[in-house]
N, C-alpha and C positions, 0 to 999 in steps of 0.2 A: 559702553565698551566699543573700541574701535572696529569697523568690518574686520580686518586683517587678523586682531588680537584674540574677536569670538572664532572665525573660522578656525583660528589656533588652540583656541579651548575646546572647542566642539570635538577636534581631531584627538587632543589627546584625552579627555573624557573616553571617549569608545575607546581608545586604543587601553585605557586604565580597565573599562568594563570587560575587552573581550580579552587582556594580555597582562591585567593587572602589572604593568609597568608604565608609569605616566614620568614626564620629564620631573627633573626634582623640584625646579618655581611651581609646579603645577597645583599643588595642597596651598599657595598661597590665596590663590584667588578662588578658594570653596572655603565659606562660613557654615560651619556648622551648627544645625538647631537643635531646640531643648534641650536634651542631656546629652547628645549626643556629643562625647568627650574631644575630638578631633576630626583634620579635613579628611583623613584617610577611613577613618570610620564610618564618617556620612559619604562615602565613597563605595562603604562595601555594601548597604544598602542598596543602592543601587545595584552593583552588580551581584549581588545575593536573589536579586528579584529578576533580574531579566536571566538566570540561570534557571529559578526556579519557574520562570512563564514560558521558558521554550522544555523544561522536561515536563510540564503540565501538559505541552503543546503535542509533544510526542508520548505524551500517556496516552491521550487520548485517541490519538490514532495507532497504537500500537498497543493494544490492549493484550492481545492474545501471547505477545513478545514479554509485556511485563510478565504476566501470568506465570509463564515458564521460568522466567528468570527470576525471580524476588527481590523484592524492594530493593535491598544493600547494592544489588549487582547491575541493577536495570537502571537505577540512579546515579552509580558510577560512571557505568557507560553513557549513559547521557552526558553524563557533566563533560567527560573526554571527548563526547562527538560534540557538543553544543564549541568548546573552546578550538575546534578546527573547522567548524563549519558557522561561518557567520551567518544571524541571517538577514536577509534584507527583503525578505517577503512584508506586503502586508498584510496579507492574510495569512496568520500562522497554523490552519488546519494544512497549508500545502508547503512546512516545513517540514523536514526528513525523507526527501523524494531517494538521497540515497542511504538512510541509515540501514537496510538491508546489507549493501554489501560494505558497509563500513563493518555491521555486525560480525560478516565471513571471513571479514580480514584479521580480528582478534579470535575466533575457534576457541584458538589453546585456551586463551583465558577463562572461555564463556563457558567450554564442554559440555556444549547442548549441541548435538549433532543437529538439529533440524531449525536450528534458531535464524538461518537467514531464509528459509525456505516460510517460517511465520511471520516474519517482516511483511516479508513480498506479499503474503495472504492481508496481513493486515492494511498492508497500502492497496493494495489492491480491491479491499470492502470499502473501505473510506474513498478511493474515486469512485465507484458504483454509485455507493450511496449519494455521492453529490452529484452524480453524474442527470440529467435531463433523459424523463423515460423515451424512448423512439416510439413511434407511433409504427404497427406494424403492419404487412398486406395484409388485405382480405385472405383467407384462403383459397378461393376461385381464382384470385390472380398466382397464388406461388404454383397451383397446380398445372400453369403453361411450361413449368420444365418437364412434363409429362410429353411434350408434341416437341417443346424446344427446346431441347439439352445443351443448348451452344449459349443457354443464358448462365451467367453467373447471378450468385446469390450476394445482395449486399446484407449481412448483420448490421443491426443495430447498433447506437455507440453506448447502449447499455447492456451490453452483451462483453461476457468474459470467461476465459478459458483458465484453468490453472491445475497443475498438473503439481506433484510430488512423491519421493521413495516414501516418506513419510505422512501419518493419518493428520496430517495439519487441520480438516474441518473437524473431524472429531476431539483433537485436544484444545481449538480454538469454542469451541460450544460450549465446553466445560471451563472458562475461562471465569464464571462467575459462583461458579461451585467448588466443593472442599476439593484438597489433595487426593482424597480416597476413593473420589470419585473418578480421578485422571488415575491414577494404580492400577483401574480395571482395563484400561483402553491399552489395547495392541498398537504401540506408533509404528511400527515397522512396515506395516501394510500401504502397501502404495496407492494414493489417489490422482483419480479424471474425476476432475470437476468442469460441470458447465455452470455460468452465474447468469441472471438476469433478471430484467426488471418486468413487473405484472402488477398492473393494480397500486405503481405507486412504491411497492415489496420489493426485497432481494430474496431472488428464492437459488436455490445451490441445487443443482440436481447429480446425484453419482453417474459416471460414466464410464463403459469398458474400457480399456489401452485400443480396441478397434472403434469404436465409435467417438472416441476423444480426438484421433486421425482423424476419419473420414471429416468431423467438423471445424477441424483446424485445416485442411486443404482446403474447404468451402470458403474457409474465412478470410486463406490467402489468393482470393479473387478468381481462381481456376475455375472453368467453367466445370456443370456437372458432368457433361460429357467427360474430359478429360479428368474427372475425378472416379468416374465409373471405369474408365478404361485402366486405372491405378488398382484397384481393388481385386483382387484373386477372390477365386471362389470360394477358397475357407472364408472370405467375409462378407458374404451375403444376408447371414444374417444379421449380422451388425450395421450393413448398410442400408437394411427394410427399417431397421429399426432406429436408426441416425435420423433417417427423413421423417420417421414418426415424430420422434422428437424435435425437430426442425418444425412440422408442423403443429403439432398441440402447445410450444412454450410461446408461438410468436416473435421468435428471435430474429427474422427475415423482415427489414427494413425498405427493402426494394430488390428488383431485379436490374440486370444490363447484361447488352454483351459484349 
């Protein structure tokens, strides 16, 4: 086949897979195998499978989203996001970077109030998890913001915050258990999450609406000083207790100022 003629076939191949409209000579130059009745048939083949390997693709990283949603709905949506979002990744775990807010944009349809806010949860375990653990200070060394307040704390790049109106870790834990077990859990209830890695683990720890602050102003490079001089005295105790935390997770990758 000539360079020019394949390049022409190649084009509308995808364009048949991702818009099932290919020019009309184009079913001339596809031979169809074994029983397979015609060229538009051994056509759908193919695009039946690269449908079905990017919503396998996006099973897998959004487990906690199917869950909520069931098969018939989570499969449709897929099929709608896969034919607007082509992909050209090669690695298809880091396909659906934004099916999140594609999710928020259909609502009416989906009427799971908390469905883009599981997305995000779900993208958000699946970079952790492939994420590379940080190696963390010594404790001897974090305890120089004790003398020197004017350091900032660098977190780890396995280090993650996630917040929601909704119990997103609690209905995502039940993701592999009955319906009756999700019936019992309160979603309403709002979560601070801290995520991080230990030992290789993602471990998720609960956090106050104050101490989920004070760790997100650390983490947006402020030194401590000017993170102490933020905090009112109602949050004292939140803030003895942020650094506890700061200190026993190992989330603290290095200092600067």
């Amino acid at each position: 086949m000539p360079k020019n003629n394949l390049k022409s076939f190649q084009e509308q191949f995808v364009g048949f897979i991702n818009d099932n409209t290919p020019a009309n000579d184009f079913f001339k130059d596809i031979l169809p195998a074994g029983r397979i009745p015609n060229s538009q048939e051994a056509l759908e083949v193919h695009r039946n499978g690269y449908i079905a390997r990017l919503t396998e693709a996006l099973g897998e990283t959004f487990e906690g989203t199917w869950f909520i949603m069931g098969d018939d709905l989570f499969f449709s949506i897929c099929e709608e996001y896969i034919k607007e979002n082509k992909s050209k990744l090669y690695n298809l775990s880091d396909y659906g970077e934004n099916f999140p807010n594609f999710l928020e944009q259909r609502r009416d349809m989906i009427a799971i109030p908390f469905v883009q806010d599981m997305a995000r949860f779900d993208w958000m375990f699946k970079e952790l998890f492939h994420e590379k653990q940080h190696i963390s200070i010594p404790l001897n060394e974090l305890q120089r913001i004790e003398t020197e307040p004017n350091l900032s704390l660098i977190l780890g790049n396995s280090v993650s915050l996630f917040h929601s109106q909704f119990s997103i870790y609690k209905i995502w834990s039940q993701r592999n258990h009955t319906d009756s077990e999700m019936n019992n859990i309160n979603y309403e209830l709002p979560e601070h999450l801290l995520w991080y890695k230990q030992n290789n683990e993602i471990f998720v720890k609960n956090l106050s609406s104050g101490q989920f602050d004070i760790i997100s102003l650390l983490m947006s490079a402020k030194s401590v000083a000017s993170v102490l001089e933020m905090i009112n005295s109602e949050n004292q105790n939140d803030l003895v207790s942020s650094f506890q935390i700061i200190g026993t997770t190992g989330i603290v990758a290095g200092l600067k100022y």
